[in-house]
TORKOL-4160 file (C-alpha; in steps of 0.2 Angstrom, whole numbers, padded with zeros to 4 digits, m for minus):
288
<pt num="1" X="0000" Y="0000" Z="0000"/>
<pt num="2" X="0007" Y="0019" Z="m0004"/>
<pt num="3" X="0011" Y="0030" Z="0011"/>
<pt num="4" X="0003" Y="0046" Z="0014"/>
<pt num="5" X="0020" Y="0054" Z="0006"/>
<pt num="6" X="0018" Y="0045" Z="m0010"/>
<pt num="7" X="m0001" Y="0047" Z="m0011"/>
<pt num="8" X="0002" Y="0066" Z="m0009"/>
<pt num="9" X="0013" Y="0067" Z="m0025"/>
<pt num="10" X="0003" Y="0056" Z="m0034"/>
<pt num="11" X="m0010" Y="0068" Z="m0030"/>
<pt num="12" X="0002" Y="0083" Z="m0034"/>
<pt num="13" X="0007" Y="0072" Z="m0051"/>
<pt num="14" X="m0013" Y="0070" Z="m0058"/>
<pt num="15" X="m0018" Y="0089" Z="m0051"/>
<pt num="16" X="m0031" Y="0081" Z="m0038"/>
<pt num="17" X="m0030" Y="0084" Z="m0020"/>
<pt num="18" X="m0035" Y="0074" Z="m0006"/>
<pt num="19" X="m0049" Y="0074" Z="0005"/>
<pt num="20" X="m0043" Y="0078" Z="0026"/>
<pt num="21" X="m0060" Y="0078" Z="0033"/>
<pt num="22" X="m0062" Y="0081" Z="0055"/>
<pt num="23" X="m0070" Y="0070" Z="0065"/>
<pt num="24" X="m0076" Y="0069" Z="0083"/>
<pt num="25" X="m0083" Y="0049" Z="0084"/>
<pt num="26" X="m0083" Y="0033" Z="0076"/>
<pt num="27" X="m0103" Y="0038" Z="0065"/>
<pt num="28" X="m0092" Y="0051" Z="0056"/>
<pt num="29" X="m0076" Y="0041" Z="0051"/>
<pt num="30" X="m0089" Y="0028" Z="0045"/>
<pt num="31" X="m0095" Y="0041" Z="0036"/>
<pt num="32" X="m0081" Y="0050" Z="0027"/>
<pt num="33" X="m0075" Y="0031" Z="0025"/>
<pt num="34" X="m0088" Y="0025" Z="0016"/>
<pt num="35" X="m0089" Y="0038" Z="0005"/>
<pt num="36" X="m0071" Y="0037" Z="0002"/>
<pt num="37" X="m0072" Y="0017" Z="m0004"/>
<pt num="38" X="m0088" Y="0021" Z="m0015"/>
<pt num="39" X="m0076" Y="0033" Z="m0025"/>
<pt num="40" X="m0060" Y="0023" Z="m0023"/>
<pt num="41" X="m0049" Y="0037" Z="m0018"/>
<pt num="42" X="m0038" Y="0038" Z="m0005"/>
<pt num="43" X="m0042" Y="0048" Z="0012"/>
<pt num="44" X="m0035" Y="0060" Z="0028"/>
<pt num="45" X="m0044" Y="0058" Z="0045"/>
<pt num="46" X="m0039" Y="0074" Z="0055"/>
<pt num="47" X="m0042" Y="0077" Z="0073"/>
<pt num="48" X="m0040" Y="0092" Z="0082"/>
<pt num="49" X="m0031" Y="0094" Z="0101"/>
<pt num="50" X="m0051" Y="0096" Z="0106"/>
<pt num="51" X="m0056" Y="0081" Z="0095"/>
<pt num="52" X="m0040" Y="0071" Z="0102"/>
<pt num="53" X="m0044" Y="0074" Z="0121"/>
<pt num="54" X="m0063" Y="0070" Z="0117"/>
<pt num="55" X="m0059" Y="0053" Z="0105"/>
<pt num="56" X="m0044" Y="0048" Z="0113"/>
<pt num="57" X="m0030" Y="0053" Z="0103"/>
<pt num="58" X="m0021" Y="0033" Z="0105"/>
<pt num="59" X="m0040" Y="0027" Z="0100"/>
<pt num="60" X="m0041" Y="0037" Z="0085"/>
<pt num="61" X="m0026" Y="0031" Z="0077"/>
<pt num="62" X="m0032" Y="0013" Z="0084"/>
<pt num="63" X="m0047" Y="0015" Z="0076"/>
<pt num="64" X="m0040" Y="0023" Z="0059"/>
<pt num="65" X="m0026" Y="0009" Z="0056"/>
<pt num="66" X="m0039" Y="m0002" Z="0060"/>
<pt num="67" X="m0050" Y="0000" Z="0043"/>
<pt num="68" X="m0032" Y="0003" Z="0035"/>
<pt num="69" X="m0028" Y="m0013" Z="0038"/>
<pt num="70" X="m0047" Y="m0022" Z="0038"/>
<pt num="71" X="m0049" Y="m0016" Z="0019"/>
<pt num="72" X="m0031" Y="m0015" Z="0013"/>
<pt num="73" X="m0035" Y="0003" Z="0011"/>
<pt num="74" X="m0026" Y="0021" Z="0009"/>
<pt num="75" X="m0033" Y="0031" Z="0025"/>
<pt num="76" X="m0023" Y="0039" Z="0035"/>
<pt num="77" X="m0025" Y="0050" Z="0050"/>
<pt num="78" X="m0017" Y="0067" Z="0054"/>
<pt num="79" X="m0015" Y="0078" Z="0072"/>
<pt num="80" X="m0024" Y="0092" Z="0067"/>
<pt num="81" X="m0020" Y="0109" Z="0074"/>
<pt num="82" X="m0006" Y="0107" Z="0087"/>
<pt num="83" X="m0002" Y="0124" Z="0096"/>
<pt num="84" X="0013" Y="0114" Z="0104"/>
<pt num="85" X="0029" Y="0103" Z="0102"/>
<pt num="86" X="0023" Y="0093" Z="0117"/>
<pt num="87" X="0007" Y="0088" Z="0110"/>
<pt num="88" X="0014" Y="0088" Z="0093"/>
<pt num="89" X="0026" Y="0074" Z="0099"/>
<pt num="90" X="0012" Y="0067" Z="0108"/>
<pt num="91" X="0004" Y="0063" Z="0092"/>
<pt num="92" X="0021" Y="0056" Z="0082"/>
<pt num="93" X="0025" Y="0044" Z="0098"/>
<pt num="94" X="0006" Y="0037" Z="0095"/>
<pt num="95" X="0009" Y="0033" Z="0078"/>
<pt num="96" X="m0001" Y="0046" Z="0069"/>
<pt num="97" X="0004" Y="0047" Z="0051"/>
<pt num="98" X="0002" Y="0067" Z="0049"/>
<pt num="99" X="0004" Y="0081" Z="0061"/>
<pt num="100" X="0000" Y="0100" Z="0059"/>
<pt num="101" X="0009" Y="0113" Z="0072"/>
<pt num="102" X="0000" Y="0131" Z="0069"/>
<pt num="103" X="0012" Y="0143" Z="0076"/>
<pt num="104" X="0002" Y="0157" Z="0068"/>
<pt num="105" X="m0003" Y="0167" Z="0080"/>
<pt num="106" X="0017" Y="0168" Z="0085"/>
<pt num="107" X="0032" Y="0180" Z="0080"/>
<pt num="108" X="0039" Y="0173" Z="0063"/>
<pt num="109" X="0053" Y="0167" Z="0074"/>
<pt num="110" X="0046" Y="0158" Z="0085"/>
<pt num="111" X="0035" Y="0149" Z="0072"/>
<pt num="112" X="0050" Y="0143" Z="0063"/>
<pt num="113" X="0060" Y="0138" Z="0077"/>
<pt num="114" X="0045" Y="0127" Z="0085"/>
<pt num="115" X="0042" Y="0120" Z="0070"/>
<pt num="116" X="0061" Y="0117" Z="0067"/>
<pt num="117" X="0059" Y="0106" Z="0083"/>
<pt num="118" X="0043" Y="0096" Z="0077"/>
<pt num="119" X="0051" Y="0091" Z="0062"/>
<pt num="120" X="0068" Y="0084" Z="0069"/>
<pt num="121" X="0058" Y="0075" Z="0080"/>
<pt num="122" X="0045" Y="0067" Z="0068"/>
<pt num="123" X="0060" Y="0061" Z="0058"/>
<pt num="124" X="0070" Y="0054" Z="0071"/>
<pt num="125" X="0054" Y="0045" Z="0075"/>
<pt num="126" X="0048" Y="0039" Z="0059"/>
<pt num="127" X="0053" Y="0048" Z="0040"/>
<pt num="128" X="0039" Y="0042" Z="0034"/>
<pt num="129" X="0028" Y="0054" Z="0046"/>
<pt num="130" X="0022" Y="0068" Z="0037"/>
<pt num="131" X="0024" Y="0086" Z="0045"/>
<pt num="132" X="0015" Y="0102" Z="0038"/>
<pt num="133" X="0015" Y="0120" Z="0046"/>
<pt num="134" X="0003" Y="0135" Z="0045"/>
<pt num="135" X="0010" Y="0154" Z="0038"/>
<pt num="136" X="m0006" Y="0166" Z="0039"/>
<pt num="137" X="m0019" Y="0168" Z="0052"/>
<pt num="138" X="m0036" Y="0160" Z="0046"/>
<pt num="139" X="m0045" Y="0158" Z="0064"/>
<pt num="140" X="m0046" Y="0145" Z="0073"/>
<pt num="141" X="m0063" Y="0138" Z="0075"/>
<pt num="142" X="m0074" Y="0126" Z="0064"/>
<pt num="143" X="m0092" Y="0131" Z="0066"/>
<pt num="144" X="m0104" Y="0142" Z="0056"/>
<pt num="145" X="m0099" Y="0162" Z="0059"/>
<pt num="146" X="m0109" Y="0176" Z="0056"/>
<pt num="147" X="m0094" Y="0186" Z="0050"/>
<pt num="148" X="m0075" Y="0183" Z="0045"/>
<pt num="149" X="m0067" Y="0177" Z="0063"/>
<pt num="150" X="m0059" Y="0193" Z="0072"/>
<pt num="151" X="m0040" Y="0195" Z="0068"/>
<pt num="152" X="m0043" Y="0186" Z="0050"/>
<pt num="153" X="m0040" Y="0200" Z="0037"/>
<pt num="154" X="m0041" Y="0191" Z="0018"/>
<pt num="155" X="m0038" Y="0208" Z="0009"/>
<pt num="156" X="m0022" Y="0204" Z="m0002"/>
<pt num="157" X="m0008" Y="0213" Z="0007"/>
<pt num="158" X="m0014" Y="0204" Z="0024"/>
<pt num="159" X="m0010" Y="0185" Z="0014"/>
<pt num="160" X="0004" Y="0172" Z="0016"/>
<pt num="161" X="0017" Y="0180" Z="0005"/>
<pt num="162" X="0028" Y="0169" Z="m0009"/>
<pt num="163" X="0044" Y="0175" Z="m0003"/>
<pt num="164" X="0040" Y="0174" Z="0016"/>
<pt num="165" X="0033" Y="0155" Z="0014"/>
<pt num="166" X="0048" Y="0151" Z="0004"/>
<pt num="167" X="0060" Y="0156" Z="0019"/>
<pt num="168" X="0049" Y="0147" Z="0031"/>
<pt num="169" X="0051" Y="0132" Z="0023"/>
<pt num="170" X="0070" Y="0132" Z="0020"/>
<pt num="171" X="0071" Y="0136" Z="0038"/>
<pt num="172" X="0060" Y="0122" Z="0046"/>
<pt num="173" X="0060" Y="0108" Z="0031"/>
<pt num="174" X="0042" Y="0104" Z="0032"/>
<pt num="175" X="0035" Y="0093" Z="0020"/>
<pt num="176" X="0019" Y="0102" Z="0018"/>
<pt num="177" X="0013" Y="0120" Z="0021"/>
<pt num="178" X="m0004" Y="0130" Z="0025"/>
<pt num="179" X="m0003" Y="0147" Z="0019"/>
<pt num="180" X="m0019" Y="0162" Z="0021"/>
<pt num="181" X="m0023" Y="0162" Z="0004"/>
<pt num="182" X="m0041" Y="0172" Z="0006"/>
<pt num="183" X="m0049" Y="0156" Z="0015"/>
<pt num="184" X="m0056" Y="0156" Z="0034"/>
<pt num="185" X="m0058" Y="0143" Z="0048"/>
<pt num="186" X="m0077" Y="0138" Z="0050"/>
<pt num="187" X="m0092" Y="0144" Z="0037"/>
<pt num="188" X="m0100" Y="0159" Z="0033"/>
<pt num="189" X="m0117" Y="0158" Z="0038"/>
<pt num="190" X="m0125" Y="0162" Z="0022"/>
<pt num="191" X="m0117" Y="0147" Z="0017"/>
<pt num="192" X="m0103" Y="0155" Z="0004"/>
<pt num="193" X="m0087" Y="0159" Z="0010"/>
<pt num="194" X="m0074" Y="0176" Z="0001"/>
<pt num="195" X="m0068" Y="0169" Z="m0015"/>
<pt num="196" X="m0049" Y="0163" Z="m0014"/>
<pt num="197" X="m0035" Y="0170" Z="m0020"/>
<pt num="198" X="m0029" Y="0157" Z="m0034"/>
<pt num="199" X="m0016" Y="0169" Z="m0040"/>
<pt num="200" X="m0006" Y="0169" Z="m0023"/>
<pt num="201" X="m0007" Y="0151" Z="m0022"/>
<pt num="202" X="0000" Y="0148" Z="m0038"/>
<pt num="203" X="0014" Y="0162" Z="m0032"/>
<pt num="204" X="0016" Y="0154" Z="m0016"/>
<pt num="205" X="0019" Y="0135" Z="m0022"/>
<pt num="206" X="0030" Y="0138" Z="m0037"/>
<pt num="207" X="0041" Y="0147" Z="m0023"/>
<pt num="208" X="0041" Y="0134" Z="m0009"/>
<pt num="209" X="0042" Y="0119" Z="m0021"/>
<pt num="210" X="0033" Y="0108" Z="m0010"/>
<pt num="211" X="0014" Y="0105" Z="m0007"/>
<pt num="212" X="0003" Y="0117" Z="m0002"/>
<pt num="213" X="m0015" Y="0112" Z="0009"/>
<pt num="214" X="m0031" Y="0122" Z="0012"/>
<pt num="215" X="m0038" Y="0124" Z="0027"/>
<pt num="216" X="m0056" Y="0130" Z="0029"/>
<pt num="217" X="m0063" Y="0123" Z="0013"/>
<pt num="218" X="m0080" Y="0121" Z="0021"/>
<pt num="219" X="m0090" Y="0136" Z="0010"/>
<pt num="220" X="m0078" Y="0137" Z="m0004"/>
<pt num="221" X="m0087" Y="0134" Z="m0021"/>
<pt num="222" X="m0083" Y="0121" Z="m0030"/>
<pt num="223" X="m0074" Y="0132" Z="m0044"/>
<pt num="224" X="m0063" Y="0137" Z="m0030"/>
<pt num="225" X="m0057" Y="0120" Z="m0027"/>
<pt num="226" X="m0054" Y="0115" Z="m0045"/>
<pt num="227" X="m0044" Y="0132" Z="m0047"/>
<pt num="228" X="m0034" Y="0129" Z="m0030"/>
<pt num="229" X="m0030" Y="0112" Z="m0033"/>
<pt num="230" X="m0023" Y="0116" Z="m0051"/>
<pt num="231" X="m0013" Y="0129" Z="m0042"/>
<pt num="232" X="m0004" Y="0118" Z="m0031"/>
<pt num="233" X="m0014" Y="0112" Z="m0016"/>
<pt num="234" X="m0011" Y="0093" Z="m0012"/>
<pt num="235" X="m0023" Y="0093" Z="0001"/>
<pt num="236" X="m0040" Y="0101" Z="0005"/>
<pt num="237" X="m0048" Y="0101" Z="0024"/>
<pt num="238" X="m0066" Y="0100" Z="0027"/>
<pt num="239" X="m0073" Y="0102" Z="0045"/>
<pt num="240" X="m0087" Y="0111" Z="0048"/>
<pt num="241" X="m0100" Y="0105" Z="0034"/>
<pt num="242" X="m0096" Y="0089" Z="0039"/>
<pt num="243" X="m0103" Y="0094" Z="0059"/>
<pt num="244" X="m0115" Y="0103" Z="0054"/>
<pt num="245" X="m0122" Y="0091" Z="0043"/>
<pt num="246" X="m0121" Y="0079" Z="0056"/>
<pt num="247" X="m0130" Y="0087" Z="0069"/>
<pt num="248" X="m0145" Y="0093" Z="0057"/>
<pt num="249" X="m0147" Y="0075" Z="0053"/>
<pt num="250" X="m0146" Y="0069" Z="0072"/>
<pt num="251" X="m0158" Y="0082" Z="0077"/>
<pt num="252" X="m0171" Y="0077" Z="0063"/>
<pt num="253" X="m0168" Y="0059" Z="0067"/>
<pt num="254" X="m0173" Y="0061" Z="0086"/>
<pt num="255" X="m0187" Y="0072" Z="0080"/>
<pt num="256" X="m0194" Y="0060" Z="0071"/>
<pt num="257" X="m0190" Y="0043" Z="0082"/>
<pt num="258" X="m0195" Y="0053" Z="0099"/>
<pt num="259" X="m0197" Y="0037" Z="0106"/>
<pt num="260" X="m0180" Y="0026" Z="0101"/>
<pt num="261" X="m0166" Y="0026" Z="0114"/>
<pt num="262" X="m0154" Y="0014" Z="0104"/>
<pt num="263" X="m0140" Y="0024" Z="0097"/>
<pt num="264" X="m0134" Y="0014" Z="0082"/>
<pt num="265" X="m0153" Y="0016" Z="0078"/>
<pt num="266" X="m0157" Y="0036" Z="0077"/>
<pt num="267" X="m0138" Y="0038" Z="0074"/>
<pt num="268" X="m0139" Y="0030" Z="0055"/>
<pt num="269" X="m0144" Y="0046" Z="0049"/>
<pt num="270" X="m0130" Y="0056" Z="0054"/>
<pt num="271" X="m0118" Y="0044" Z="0045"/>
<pt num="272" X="m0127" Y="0044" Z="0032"/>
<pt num="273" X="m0126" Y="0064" Z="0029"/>
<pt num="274" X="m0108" Y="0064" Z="0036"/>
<pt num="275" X="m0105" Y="0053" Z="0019"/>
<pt num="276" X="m0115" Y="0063" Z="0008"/>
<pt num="277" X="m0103" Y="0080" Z="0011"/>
<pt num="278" X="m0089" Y="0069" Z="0012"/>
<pt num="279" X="m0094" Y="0063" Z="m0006"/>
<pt num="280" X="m0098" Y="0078" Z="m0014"/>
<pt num="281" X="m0080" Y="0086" Z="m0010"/>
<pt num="282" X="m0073" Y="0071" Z="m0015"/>
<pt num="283" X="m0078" Y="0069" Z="m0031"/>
<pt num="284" X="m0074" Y="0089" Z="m0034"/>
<pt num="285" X="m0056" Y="0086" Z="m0025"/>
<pt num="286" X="m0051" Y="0071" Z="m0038"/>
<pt num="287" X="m0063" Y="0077" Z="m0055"/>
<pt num="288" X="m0076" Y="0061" Z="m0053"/>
């Protein structure tokens, strides 16, 4: 089976990017599973510092590898979000495949040099473990917003800039990096986030020569997508679509079975919606 290093170039090679979709329990990685296998594709699990204290960040990886190996089958999971080197390594010493640091809110400095650390470590560890950084402040919290989160500014001089991105990744020799390229933690409420800047991303990965990732892809059109992924992004994360369709789908669920106290019963339908999402962006991500 590829690693999640070699299914990032292939991805790179045939101008697709792969799906990183968050998950909190066990209904939504059926979920983004399922859809995933239907469409044959290969497929990041992420979890937050928040999700890994409430899963279990050891069961999470458990649970992931599990289906790996089960079904012979390219998921892989990724420590999302990581404001530090101690949970950073936390997540390397339990076998994750992928871990994010987000120094953003920190001095340039201090984000390279803490980033610096993760990666010696994580290659000392294992070389095959995959280490991506953030340049750019997008926020910080996947839910649905009634504005662009404060301290987010997406106006062109406020974005990840080509040359700065290219220094950071000399300096720290991460294999992947997240820049602000016009895109926002969480969803607009009306459902349509700013378009994205495809023109920086292009900039930005012809200077770094390595992959670049979105994050915040929940409420980016599709065209979006198809534009940033021929620009350079290897990688596209999806997190709150994917709860919020899982909560309107539990809440109608309960509604409509007032009476039904078995949980793999009135949880179906969450699943169910959790794979519909997870299918839609999948088939934009690899042009299916």
């Amino acid at each position: 089976m590829k690693t999640l290093k070699e299914c990032i170039s292939e991805a790179g090679d045939n101008g697709v990017a792969i799906g990183h979709f968050n998950i909190s329990n066990l209904e939504a990685l059926w979920g983004v599973f399922n859809a995933a296998r239907k469409l044959a594709v290969p497929v990041i699990i992420g979890t937050s510092e928040g999700e890994r204290d409430f899963i279990g960040a050891r069961q999470a990886v458990a649970l992931v590898k599990s289906l790996r190996e089960q079904f012979d089958y390219p998921i892989f999971i990724n420590a999302d979000h990581t404001y530090s080197f101690d949970r950073a390594k936390e997540a390397i010493d339990l076998g994750y495949d992928a871990v994010i640091f987000d120094g953003t809110e920190l001095p340039f400095d201090e984000n390279v040099k803490i980033t610096r650390r993760c990666v010696e470590y994580a290659k000392k560890i294992n070389p095959e473990i995959v280490v991506e950084a953030e340049l750019g402040f997008i926020g910080k919290s996947s839910k649905v917003l009634e504005e662009i989160p404060f301290g987010v500014k997406i106006t062109e001089e406020f974005l990840t800039k080509a040359e700065e991105a290219k220094e950071f990744v000399e300096r720290t020799g991460i294999d992947l990096i997240a820049p602000a390229v016009g895109n926002i933690h969480g969803m607009l409420k009306g459902g349509k986030d700013p378009a994205l800047n495809i023109e920086r991303i292009r900039e930005i990965r012809k200077s770094v020569g390595i992959p670049l990732v979105l994050h915040g892809g929940s409420g980016n059109s599709a065209d979006d997508f198809t534009d940033a992924i021929s620009g350079g992004v290897s990688i596209v994360h999806i997190s709150t679509e994917i709860r919020v369709a899982y909560r309107r789908a539990l809440q109608l669920s309960l509604q409509e079975n007032p009476d039904e106290v078995a949980p793999y019963k009135y949880l179906k339908e969450a699943v169910k919606a959790v794979e519909k999402v997870a299918e839609e962006k999948l088939k934009i991500f690899n042009k299916i």
